[in-house]
N, C-alpha and C positions, 0 to 999 in steps of 0.2 A: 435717389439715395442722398441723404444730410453728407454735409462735408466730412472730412476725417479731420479728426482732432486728438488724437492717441496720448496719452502722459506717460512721458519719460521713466514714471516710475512705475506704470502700469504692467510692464513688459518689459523680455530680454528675447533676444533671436540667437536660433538654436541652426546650424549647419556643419554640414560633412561632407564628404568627397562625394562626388554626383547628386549632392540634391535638390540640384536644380534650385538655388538661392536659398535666403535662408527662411526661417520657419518663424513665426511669432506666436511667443507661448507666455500666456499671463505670469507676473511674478507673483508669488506669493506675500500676505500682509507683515505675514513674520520671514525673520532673515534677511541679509543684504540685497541691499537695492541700489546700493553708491556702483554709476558707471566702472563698470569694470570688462577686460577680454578675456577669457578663459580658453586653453588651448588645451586639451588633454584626452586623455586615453578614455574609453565609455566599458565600463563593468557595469553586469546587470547583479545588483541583489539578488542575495540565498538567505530564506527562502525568499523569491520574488516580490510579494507583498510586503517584507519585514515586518509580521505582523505578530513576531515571536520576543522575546525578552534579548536574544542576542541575534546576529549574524553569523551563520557560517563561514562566511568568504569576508570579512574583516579588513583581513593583511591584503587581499585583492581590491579593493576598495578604497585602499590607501591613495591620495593625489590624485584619484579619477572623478571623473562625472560620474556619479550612480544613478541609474535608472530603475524606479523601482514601480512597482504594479497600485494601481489603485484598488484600495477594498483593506478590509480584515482588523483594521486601527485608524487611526486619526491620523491627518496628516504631519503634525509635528510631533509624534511618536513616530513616526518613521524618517522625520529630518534629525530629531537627534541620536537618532540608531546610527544614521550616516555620518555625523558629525563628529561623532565617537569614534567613526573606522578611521575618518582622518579626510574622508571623501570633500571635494572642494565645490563642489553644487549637486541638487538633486534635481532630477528632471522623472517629474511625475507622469505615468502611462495614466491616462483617460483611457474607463474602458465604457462607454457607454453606447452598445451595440447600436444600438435604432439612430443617434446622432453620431456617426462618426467623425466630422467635422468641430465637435462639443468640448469647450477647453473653462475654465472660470478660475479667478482668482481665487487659492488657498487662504485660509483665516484658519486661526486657533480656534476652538470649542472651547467653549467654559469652563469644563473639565481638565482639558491643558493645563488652561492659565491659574486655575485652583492647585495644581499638583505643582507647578511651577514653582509659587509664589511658598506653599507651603515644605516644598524640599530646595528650596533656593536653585533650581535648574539652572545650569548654565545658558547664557544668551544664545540665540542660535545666529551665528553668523555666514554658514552658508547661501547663496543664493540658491533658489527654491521657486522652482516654473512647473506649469502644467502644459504636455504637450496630447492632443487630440490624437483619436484613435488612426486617423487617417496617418498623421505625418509620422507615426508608431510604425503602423503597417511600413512607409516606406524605409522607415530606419533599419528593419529589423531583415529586411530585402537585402541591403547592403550590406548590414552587420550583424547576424544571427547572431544570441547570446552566446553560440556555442564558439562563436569566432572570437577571440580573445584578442583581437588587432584592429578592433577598432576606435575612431578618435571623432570627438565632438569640437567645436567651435560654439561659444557660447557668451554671447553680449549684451549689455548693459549699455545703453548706449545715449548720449545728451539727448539735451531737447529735441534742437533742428534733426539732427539725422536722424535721431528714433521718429521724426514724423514722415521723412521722406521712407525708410524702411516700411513702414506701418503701411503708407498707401502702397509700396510694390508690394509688398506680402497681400492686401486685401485686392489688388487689384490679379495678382496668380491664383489665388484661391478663390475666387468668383468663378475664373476663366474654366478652370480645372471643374470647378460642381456645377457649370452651369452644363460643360461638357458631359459628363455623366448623368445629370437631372436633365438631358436632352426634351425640351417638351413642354417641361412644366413652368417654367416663366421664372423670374423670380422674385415678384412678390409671392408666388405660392410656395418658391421655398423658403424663404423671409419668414414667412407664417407662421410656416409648421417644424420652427427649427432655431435650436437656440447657440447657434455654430459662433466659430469664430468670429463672423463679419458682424457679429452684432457685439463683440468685446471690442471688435478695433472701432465703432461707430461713438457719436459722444457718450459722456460716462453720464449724464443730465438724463436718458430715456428714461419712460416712465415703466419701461416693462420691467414686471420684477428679477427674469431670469438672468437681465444684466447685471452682471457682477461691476457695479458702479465704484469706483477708489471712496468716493464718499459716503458710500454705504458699503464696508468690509465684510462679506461672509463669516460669521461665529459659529458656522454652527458644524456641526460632525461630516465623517465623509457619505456616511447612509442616509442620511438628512438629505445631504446637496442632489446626492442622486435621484433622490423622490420628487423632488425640485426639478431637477433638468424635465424629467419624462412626466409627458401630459397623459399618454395616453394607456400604455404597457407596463405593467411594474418592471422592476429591475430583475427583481427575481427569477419572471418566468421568461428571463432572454437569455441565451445559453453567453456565455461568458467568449469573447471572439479573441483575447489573450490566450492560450492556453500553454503550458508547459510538460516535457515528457522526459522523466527522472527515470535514472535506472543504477543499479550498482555496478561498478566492473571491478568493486573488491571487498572484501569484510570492512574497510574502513575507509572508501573513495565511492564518490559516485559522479554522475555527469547529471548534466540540466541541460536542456536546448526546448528553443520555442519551438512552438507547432502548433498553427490557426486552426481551430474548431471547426468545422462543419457548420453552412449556413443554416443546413435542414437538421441539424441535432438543437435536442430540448434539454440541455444541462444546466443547471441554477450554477451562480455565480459561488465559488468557492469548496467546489466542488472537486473530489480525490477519489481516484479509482486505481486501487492496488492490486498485483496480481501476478502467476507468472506467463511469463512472453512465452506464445505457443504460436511458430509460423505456419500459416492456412494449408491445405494442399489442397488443390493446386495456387500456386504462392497469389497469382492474379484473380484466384478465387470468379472466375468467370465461367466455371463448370460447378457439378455439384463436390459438395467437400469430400474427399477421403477421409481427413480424421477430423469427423464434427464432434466424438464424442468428447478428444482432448482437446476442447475449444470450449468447453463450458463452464465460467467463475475465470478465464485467463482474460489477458489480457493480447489479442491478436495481433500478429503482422502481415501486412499483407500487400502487394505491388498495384500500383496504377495502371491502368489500360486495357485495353482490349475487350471492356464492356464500361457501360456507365458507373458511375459511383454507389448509387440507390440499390441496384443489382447486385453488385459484390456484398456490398456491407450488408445487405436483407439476409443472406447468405449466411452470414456470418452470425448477425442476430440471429437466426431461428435454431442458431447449433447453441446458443446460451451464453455466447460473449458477454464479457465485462465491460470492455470500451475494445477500441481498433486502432491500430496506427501504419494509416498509407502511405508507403512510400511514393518518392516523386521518381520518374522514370526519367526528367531530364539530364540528362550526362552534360547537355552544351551548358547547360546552369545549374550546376552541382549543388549550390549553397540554394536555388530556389525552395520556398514552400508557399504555397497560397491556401487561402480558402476553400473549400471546395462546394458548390452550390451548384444549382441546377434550374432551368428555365421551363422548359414542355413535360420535364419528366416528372410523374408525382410522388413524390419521396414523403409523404405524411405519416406512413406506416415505420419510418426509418425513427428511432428515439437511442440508436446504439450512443453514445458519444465516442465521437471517431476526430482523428486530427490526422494531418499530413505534416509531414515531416520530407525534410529533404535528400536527395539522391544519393550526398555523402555520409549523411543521418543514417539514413537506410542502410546503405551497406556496411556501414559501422558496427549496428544493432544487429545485421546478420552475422557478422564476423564474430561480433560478441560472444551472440548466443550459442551459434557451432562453438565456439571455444569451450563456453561454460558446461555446455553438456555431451563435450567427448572423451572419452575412454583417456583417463592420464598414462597409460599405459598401453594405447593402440597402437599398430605397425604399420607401418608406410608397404608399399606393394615390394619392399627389397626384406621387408623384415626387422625392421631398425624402429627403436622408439625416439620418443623428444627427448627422453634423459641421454639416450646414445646419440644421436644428433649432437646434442649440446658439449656431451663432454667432446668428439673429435674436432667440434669448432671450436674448443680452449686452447687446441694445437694453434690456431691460427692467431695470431701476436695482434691481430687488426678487430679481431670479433673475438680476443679474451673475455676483456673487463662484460660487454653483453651474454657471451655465456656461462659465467660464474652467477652472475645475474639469477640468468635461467635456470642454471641447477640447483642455484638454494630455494628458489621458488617451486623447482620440482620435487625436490625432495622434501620442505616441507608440507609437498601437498599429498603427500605418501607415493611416490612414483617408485617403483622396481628397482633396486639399484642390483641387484644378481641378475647376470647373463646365466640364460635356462640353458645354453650348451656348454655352461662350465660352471653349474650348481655343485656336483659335487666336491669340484677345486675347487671351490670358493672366489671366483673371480667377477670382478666388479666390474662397471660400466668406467670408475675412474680410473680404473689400473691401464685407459688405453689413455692418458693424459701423459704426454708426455714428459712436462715441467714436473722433476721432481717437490720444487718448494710448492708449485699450485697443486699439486697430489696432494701433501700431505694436508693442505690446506683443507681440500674438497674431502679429505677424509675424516678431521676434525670437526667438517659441518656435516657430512653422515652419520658420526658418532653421535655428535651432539643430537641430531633428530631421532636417529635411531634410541636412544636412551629416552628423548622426549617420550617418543611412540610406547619403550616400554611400561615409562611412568604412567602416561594416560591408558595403556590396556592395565597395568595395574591396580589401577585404580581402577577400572570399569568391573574387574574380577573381583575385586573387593566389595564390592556394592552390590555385585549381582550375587557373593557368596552370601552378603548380609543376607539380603533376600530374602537365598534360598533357605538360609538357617531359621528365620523368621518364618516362615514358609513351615517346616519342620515343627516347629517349636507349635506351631499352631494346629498341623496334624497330629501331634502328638496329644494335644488338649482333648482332638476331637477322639482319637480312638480311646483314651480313660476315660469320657464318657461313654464310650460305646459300651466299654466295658465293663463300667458300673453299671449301666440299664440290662444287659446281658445276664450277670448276677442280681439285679434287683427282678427280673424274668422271671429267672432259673426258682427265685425264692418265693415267689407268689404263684409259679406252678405247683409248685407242692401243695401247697397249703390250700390250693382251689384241689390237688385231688384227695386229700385227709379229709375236706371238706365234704365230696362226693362219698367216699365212703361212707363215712356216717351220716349221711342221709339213707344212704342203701339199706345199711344196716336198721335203721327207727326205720323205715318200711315196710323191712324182712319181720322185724320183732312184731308192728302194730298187726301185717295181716298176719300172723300165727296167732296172736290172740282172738283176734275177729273169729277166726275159723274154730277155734275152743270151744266158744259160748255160743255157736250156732248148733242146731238137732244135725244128729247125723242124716246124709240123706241118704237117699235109696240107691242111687248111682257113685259110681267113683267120681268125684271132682277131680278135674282134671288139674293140674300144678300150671300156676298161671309162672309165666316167662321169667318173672322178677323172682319167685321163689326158689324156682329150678338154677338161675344161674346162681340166687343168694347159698343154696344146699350145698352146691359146688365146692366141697371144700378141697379137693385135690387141685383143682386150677387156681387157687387162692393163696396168698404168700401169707408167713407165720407175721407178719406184720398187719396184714387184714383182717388175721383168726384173733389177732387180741382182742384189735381197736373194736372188734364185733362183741367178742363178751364183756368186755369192760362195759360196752354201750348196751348190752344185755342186763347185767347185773346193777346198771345206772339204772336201767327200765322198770327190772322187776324190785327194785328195793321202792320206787316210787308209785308200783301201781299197789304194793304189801302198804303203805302207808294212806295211800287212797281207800283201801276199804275197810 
């Protein structure tokens, strides 16, 4: 292997509490690169990528190292989102599955420094490093995004000691992959791998995937990554970052990592929404009881007591959305790893499933029992949360938390009438002792109570529109009924004035027929039509008119005929 010859501006070293020394992660072309030590708190960007016009988590982001997700924007659209928050370096996740070890110096794109030059952007003076998916994994071991106590160490550091740095950093990272790549030598991982040991080797190689200080990367972040990989697109490698969002209120949510599935097939930037429905049986290592409410959710489910492939197959065939395993470790609460698999064959597995950690997990259980139980259920004495709460207002040490609780209960429609004293009227506050906290907790029952009636007033308002609209529309329909009913009634008639006078020019043509025929020898019998025409006792004086009218029509026209 060529000597090391690392430049001071090439790189800063990234360290934490147990991470086994520090990390060497490329600076970026843009942002500070003047020796500096940075000592501060580690917040990870919302959303993760900053790949949105603003940050949620801002004012959290203030005076910390921000850690943000590779993918969705260019990298100096995501430094000056930080820059903005107030953040004092940004330290880039590399997510580039197949190289885990894969870190390169950041450069502007075209398109930046066009947009830059053309809205006068401010300069970006953060420093700005890319850290590889490995030394990510181990960051995030220590520090879950969900843990909001963790601190980074972060350096800039002269000639000479950034060269002595540089070689222990490449001579722990060898040691470490040579460990893992057990076998395979290392010119063959040299090869087929464009890791860090080849950022800290001279910047003079001819290979092009060297990110050389004399040759700066310009180009976008989907560019570089079609670059790194020779062989797999980016695409079709399930993305080994993953994050699991959930709400715990109309206007708060949480975020915490949770590693992907080795054997899941998810394209990089990829969102799977839905609601949390836990398995039964929770370890899903029997057949499901309720597969049918498992299908379009989004499931939870326990580690152990069968393989990975197994459970989750399970789970896929009831019509899962994505899965989220819990970790069973108690000794390592905060643990989450990967989950992969060696003899077993998981090819048929495509659910995207992530694991989450043991305090993750029972959080999300605690959550979810919360979110969908009865605000108004009884404990086995017969007592609700709102009765609960008001007799802990008695207690001077758990006031202020259960006022808390009752305005949260009762805006969320909780019972405030005790059913064995409905018809006194007696309230769950009336066992409050504190006359001034009574009248208080009565003014926030009023208040809600008035809210409530306002929003059913409204709901009866809307629904009376409705009905009236509704109304107004059957009404349309039966006056038309009722004009076709009389436009019936009047076209009946007139088809039978009609049939008469056909009967009758009948009755009249065969009387004449029978005239001017020789009498015969036999009685002619009275054909059907004559006999009922003769009929005039069964016949209305309205029939005997229309009959001689159409008679004396007949015979004045046959007197003119001859």
């Amino acid at each position: 292997m060529p000597d090391i010859d690392p430049s001071t501006q090439s790189f800063a070293f990234v360290s934490w509490v147990s991470s086994n020394g520090r990390r060497a992660c490329p600076l970026a072309t843009f942002g500070s690169r003047d020796p500096v030590t940075l000592n501060a708190r580690l917040a990870c960007a919302d959303p993760p990528r900053a790949d949105q016009p603003e940050l949620k988590n801002a004012s959290e982001l203030r005076g910390a190292i921000a850690l943000v997700v590779r993918g969705g924007c260019t990298f100096a659209h995501k430094a000056r989102l930080l820059q903005r928050a107030g953040a004092v370096a940004m330290v880039l996740a590399n997510n580039t599955r197949e190289e885990p070890l894969a870190a390169f110096t950041m450069g502007e794109s075209l398109e930046d420094l066009a947009e830059k030059e053309a809205d006068n952007a401010q300069e970006l003076m953060l420093p700005c490093v890319m850290m590889c998916l490995r030394d990510v994994r181990e960051l995030f071991k220590k520090f879950p995004p969900s843990v909001k106590s963790g601190a980074l160490k972060l350096e800039i550091l002269p000639l000479q000691e950034a060269q002595v740095v540089a070689e222990e950093c490449l001579r722990i990272q060898r040691e470490q992959h040579k460990a893992e790549q057990a076998g395979r030598g290392w010119k063959a991982i040299k090869s087929t791998t464009s890791s860090i040991f080849k950022l800290l080797e001279p910047q003079n190689a001819s290979d092009s995937s060297s990110a050389g200080e004399n040759h700066p990367p310009t180009i976008d972040d989907d560019a570089k990554a079609a670059a790194i990989t020779d062989t797999t697109p980016i695409g079709a490698q399930p993305p080994p970052l993953a994050f699991v969002q959930w709400a715990t209120s109309a206007s708060s949510y949480e975020l915490c990592f949770a590693p992907l599935a080795d054997f899941c097939s998810t394209a990089a930037g990829t969102s799977f929404t839905g609601k949390l429905v836990a398995c039964d049986p929770l370890l899903a290592d029997k057949p499901l009881t309720n597969a049918e409410q498992l299908r379009d959710a989004v499931v939870l489910l326990k580690r152990g007591s069968c393989s990975f492939p197994l459970k989750l197959e399970r789970v896929q065939r009831a019509g899962a959305l994505a899965a989220i395993v819990g970790n069973d470790d108690t000794k390592d609460p905060d643990a989450a790893f990967v989950m992969s698999v060696d003899t077993i064959d998981a090819a048929n597995i495509t659910l995207p499933s992530v694991m989450v950690s043991h305090r993750i997990f029972d959080k999300l259980q605690t959550e979810h029992a919360a979110a969908n139980a009865d605000i108004n259920a009884k404990d086995c004495n017969g007592r609700t949360p709102l009765l609960l709460a008001c007799e802990a207002a008695n207690d001077h040490t758990k006031e202020s938390e259960a006022v808390q609780i009752i305005d949260k209960l009762v805006s969320s429609g909780a019972t405030m009438e005790e059913e064995e004293s409905v018809e006194n009227g007696r309230l769950f506050i009336d066992r409050v002792e504190s006359l001034e906290l009574r009248r208080e907790l009565e003014l926030l029952y009023l208040r809600n109570a008035a809210r409530r009636a306002q929003q059913k007033s409204k709901t009866l308002e809307c629904e009376n529109h409705t009905v009236r609209a509704q109304l107004k529309c059957l009404e349309g329909e039966v006056d038309s009924l009722r004009d076709r009913v009389v436009e019936h009634d009047s076209h009946g008639k007139q088809l039978k004035q009609l049939q008469l006078q056909v009967n009758t020019m009948l009755q009249f043509l065969t009387a004449q027929q029978i005239k001017t025929l020789p009498a015969p020898t036999e009685v002619i019998a009275g054909t059907p039509l004559l006999s009922s025409g003769t009929d005039t006792a069964a016949r209305s004086e309205e029939e005997l008119a229309l009959d001689a009218a159409l008679a004396r029509d007949l015979g004045k026209n046959m007197a003119i005929a001859q």
